[in-house]
Backbone as ProteinMPNN parsed JSONL, in Angstrom:
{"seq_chain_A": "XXXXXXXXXXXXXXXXXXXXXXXXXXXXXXXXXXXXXXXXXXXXXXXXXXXXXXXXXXXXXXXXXXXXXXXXXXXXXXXXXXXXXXXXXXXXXXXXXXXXXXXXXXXXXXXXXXXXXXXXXXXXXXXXXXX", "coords_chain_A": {"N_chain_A": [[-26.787, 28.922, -68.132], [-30.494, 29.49, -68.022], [-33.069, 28.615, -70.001], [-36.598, 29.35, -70.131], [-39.595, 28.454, -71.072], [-42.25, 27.336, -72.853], [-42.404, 26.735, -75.293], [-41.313, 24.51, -77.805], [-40.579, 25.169, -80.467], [-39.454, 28.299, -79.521], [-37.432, 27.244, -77.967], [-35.719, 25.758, -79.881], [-35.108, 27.824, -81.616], [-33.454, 29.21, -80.129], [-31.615, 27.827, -78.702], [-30.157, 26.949, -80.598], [-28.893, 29.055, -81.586], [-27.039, 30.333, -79.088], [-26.095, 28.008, -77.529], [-22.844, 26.608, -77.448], [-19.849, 25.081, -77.148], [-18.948, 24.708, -73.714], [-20.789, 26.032, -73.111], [-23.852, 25.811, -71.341], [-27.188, 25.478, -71.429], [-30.158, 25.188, -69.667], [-33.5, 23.785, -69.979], [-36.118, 24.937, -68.687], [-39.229, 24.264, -68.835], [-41.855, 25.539, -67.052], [-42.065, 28.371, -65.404], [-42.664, 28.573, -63.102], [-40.833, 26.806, -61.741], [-38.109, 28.375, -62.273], [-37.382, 29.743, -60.184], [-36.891, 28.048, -57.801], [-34.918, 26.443, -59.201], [-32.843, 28.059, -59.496], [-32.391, 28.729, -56.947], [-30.614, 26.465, -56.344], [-29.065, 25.728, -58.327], [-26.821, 28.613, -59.208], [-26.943, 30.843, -61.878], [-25.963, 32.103, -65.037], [-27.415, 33.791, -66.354], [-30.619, 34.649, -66.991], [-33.167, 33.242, -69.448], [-35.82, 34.281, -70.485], [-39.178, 33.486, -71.731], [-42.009, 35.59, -72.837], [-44.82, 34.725, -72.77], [-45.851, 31.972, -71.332], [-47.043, 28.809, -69.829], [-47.877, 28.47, -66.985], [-46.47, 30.512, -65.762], [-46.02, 33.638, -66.574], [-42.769, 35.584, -68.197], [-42.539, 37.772, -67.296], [-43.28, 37.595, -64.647], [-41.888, 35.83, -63.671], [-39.458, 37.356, -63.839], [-39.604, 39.428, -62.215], [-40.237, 37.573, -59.824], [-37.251, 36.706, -59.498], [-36.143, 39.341, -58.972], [-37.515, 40.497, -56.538], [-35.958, 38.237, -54.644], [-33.634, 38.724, -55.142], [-33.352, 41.005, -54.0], [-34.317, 40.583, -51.394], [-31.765, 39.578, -50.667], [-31.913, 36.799, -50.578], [-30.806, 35.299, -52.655], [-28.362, 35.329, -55.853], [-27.369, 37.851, -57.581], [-29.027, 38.193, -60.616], [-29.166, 38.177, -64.562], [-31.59, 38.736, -66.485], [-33.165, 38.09, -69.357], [-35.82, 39.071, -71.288], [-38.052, 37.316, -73.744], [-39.987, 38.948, -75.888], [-43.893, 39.063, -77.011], [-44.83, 41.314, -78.757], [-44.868, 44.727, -79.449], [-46.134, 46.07, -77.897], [-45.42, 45.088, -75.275], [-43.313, 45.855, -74.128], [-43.086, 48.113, -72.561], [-44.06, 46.95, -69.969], [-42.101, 45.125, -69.353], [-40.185, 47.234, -69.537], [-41.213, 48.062, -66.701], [-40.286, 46.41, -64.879], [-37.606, 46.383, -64.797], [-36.102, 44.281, -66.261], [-32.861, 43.379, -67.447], [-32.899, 42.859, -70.474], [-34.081, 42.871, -73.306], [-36.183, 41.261, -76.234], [-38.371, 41.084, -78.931], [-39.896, 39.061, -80.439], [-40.93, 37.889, -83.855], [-38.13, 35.794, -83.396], [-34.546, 36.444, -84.689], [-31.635, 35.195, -85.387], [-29.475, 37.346, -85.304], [-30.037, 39.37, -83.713], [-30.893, 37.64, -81.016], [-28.497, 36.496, -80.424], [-27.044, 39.192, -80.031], [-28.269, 40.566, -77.898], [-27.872, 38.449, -75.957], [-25.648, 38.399, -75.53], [-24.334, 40.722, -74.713], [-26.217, 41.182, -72.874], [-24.83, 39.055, -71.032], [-22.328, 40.463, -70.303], [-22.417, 42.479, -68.72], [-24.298, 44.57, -69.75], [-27.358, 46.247, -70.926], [-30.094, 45.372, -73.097], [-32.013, 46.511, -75.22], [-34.447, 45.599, -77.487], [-35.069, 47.499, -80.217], [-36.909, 46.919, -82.516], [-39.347, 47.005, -84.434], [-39.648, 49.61, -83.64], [-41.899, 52.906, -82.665], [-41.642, 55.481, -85.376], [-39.93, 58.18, -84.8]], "CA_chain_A": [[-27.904, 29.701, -68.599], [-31.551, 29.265, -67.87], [-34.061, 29.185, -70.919], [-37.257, 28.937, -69.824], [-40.588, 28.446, -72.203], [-43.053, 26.014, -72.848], [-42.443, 26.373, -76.769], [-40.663, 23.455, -78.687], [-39.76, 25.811, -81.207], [-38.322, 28.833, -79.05], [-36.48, 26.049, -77.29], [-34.731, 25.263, -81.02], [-34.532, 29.253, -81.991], [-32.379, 29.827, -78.827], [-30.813, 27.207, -78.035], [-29.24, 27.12, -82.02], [-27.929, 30.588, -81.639], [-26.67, 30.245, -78.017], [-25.069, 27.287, -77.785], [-21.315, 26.544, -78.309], [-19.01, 24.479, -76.825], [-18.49, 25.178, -72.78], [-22.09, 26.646, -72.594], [-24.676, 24.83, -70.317], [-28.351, 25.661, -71.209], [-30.918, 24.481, -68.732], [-34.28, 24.335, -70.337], [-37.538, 24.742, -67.968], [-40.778, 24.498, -69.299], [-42.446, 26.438, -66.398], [-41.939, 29.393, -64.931], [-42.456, 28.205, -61.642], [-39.474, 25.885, -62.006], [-36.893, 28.915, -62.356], [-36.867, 30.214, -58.891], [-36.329, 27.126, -57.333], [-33.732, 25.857, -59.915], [-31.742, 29.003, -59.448], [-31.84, 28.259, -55.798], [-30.003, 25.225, -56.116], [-28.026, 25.953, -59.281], [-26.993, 29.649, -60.163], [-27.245, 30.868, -63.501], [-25.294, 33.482, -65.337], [-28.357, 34.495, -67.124], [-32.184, 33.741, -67.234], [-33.887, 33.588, -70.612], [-37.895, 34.136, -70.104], [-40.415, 34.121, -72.923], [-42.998, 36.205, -72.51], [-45.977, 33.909, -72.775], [-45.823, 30.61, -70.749], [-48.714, 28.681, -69.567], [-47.801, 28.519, -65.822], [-45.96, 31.562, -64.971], [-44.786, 34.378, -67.777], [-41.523, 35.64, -68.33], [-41.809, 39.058, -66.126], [-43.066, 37.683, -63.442], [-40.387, 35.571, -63.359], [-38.626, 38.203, -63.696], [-40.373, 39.67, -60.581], [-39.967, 36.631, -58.87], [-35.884, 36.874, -59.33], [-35.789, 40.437, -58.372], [-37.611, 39.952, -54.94], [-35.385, 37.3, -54.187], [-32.428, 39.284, -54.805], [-33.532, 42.182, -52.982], [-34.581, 40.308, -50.09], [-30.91, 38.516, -50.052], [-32.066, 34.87, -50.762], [-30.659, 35.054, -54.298], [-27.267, 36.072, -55.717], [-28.366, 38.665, -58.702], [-29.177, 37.099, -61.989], [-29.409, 38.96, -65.626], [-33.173, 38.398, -67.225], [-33.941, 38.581, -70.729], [-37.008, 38.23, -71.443], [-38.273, 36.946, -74.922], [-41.782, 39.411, -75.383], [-44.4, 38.964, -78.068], [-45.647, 42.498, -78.974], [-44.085, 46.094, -79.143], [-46.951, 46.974, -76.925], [-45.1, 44.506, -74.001], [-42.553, 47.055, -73.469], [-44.084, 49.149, -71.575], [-44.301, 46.285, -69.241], [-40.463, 45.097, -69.802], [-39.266, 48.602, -68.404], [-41.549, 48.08, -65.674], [-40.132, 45.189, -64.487], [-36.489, 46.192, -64.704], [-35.215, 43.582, -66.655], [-31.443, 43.596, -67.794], [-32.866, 43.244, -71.593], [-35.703, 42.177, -74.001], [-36.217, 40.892, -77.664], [-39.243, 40.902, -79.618], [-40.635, 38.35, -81.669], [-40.072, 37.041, -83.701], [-36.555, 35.886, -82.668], [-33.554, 36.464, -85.144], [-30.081, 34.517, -84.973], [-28.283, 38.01, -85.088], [-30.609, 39.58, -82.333], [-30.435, 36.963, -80.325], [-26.938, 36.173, -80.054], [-26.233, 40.053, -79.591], [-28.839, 40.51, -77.146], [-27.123, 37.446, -74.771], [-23.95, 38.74, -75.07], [-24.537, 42.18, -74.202], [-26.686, 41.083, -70.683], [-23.762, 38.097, -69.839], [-21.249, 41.448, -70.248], [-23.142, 43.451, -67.73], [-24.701, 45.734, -70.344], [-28.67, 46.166, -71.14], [-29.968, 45.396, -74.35], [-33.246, 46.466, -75.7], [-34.659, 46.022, -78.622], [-35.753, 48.748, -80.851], [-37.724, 46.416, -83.412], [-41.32, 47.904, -84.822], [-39.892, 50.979, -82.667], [-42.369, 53.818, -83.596], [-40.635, 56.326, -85.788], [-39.705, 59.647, -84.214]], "C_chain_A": [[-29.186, 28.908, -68.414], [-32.92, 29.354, -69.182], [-35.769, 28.708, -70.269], [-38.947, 29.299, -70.629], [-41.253, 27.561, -72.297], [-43.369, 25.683, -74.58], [-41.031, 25.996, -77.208], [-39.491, 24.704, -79.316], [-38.782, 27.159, -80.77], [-37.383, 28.49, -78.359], [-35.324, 25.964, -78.688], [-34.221, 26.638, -81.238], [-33.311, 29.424, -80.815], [-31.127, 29.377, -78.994], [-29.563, 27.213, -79.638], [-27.994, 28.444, -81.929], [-26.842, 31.108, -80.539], [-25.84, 28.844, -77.51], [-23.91, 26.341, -78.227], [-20.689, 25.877, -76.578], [-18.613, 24.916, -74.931], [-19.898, 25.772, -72.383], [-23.325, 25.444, -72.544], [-26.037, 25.553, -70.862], [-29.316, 24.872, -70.651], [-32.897, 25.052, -69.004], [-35.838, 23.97, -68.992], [-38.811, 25.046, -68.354], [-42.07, 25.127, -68.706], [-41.692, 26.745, -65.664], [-41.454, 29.616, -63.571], [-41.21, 28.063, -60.922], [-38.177, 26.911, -61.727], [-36.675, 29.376, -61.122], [-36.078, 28.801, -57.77], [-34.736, 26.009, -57.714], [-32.52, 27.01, -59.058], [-30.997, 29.088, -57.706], [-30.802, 27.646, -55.659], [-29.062, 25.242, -57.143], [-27.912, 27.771, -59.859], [-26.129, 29.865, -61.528], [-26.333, 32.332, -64.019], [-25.93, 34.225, -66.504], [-29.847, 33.519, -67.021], [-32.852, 34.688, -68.751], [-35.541, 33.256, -70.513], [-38.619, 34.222, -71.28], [-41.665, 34.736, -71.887], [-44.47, 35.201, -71.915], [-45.661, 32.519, -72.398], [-47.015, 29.919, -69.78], [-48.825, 29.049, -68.058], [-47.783, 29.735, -64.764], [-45.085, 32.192, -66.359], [-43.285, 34.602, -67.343], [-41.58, 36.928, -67.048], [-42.863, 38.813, -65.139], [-42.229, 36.392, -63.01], [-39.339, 36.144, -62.977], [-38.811, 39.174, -62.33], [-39.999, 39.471, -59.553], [-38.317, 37.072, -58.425], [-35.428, 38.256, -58.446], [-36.028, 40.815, -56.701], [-37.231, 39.178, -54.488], [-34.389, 37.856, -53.916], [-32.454, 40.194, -54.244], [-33.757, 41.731, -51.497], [-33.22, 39.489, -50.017], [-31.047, 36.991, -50.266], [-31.388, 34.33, -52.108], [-29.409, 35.927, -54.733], [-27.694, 37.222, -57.206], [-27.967, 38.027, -59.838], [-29.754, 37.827, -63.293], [-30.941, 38.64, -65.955], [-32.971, 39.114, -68.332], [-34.927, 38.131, -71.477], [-37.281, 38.665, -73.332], [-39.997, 37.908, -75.372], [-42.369, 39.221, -77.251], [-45.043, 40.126, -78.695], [-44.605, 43.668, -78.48], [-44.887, 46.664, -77.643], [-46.425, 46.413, -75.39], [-43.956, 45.483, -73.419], [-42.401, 47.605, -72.485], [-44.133, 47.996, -69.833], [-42.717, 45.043, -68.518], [-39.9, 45.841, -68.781], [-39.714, 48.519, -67.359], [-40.842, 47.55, -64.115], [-38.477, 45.245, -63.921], [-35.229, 45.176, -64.563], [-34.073, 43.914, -67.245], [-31.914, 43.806, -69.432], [-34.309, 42.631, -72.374], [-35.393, 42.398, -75.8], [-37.396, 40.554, -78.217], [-39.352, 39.934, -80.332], [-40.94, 38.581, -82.796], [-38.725, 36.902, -84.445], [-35.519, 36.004, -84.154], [-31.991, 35.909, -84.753], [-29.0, 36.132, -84.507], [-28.643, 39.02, -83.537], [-30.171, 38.84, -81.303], [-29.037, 36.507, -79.707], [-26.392, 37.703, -79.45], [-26.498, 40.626, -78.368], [-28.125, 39.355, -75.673], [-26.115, 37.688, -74.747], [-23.958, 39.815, -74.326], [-24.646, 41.687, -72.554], [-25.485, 40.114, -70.196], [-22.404, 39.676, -69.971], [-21.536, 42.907, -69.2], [-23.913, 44.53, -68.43], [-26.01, 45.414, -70.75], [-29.196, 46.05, -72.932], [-31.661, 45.251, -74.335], [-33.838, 46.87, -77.051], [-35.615, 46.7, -79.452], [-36.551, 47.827, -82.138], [-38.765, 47.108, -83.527], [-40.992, 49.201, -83.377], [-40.931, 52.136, -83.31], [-41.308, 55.164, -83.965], [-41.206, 57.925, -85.008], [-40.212, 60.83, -85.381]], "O_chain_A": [[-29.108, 27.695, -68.609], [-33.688, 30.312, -69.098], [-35.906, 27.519, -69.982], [-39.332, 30.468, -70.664], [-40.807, 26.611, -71.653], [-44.136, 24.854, -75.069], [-39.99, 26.648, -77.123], [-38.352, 25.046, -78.996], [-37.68, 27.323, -81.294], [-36.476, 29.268, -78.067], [-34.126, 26.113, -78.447], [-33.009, 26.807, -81.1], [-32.221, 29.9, -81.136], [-30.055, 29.92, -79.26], [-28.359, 27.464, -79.574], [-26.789, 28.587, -82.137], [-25.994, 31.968, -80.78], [-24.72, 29.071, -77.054], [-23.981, 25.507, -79.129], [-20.992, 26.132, -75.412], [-17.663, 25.698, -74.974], [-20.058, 25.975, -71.18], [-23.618, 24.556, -73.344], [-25.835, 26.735, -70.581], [-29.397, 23.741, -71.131], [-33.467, 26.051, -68.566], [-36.298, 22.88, -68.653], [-39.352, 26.13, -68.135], [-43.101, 25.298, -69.357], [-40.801, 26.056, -65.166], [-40.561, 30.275, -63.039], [-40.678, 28.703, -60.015], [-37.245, 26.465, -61.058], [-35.467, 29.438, -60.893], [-34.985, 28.781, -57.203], [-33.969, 25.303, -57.06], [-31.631, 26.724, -58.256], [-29.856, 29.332, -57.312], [-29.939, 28.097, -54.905], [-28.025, 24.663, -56.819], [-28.686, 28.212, -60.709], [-25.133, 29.327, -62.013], [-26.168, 33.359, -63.361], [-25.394, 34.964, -67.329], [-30.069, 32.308, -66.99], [-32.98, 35.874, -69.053], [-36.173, 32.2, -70.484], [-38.57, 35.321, -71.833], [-42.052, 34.473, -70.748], [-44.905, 35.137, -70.765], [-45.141, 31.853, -73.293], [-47.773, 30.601, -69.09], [-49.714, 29.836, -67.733], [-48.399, 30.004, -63.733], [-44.118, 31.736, -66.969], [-42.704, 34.016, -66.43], [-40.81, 36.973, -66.088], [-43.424, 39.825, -64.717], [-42.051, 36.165, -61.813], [-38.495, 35.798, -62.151], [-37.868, 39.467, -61.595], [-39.6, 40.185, -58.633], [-38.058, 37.622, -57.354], [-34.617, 38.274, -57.52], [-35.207, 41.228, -55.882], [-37.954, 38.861, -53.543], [-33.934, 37.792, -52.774], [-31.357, 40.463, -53.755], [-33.419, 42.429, -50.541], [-33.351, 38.538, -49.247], [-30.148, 36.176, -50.055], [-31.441, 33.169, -52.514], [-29.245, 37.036, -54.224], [-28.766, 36.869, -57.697], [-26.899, 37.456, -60.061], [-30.937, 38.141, -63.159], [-31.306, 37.95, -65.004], [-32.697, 40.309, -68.438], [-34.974, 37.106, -72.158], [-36.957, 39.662, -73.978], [-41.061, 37.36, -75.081], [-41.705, 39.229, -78.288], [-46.052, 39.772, -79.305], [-43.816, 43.637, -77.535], [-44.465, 47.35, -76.712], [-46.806, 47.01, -74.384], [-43.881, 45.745, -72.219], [-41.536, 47.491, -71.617], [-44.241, 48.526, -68.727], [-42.594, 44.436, -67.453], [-39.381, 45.534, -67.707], [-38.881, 48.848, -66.514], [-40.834, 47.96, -62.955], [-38.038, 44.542, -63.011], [-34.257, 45.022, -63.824], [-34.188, 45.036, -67.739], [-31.446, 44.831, -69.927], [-35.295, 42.075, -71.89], [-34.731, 43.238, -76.41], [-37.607, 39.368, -77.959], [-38.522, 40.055, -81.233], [-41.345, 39.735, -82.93], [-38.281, 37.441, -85.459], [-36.117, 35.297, -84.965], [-31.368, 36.347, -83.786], [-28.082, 36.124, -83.686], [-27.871, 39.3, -82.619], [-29.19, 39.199, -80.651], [-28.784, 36.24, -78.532], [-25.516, 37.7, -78.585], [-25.613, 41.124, -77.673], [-28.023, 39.767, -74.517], [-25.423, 37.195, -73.856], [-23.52, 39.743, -73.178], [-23.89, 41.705, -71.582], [-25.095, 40.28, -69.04], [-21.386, 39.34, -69.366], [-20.939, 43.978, -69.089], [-24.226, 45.482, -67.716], [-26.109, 44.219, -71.025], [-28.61, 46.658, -73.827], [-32.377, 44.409, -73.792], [-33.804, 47.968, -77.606], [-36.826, 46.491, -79.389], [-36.782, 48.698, -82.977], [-39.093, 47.874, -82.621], [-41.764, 49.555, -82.486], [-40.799, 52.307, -84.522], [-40.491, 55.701, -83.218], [-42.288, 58.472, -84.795], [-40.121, 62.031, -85.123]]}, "name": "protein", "num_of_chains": 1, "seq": "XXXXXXXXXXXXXXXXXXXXXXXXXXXXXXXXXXXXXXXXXXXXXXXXXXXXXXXXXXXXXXXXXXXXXXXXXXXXXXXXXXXXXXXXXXXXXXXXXXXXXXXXXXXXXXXXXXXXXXXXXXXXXXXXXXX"}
C-alpha cells in the first residue's frame, strides 16, 4: 500500500488503523513521488490526501489513471483522503475507486480500505445532505 501526504498526523491516523502484521505501507510525502514509485514497485492500493503541498490527491489520482489507460501502469485502487463535502463533486470526477472525508475515523477508515483492496467502491456519505 501507498499512503501518500505531507501530514505527520494523517501519516499516524492511517497508518494505526491499517497496519497489521503482513501489510507493507509505503509512505510518500509528495505526490509527485507516487507515479514513479508505482512504476518500480506496484501497489495494491494508493491512499491520497486531498491536500498536499506538491501534487494533491486527485491528481494523483489522474496521474494513475492516464498511466493505466495508456498501458504503462498495471491498474491501481485510489482512495483518496478529501477535506470538505464540497470535494466530492470533484472525487466522482476523477473516478476514484473510493473517498473519506475528514476528519478520518478508525472505523471509516479501516472499512473504506477493505472495501477498495476487495474490488468494491466505497464512498463516504458523511455531512451527506439530507434528502
Amino acid at each position: 500500500m501507498v499512503l501518500t501526504t505531507d501530514s505527520a498526523l494523517v501519516v499516524d491516523e492511517v497508518r494505526s488503523v491499517i497496519e497489521e502484521p503482513g501489510t507493507e505501507v509505503h509512505w510518500l510525502p509528495s505526490g509527485r513521488s507516487v507515479l514513479p514509485f508505482l512504476q518500480e514497485h506496484p501497489a495494491d492500493l494508493v491512499i491520497a490526501d486531498m491536500q498536499i503541498g506538491s501534487m494533491g490527491g486527485l491528481a494523483v489520482a489522474m496521474d494513475i489513471a492516464l498511466e493505466v489507460g495508456s498501458g504503462r501502469l498495471e491498474p491501481t485502487p485510489v482512495l483518496v483522503l478529501l477535506d470538505r463535502r464540497a470535494d466530492v463533486f470533484l472525487a466522482r470526477r476523477t473516478g476514484v475507486e473510493g473517498w473519506i472525508l475528514k476528519p478520518l475515523d478508525p472505523l471509516r477508515t479501516r472499512d473504506a480500505v477493505q472495501a477498495v483492496l476487495a474490488g468494491e467502491r466505497y464512498y463516504d456519505r458523511t455531512f451527506s445532505p439530507v434528502a
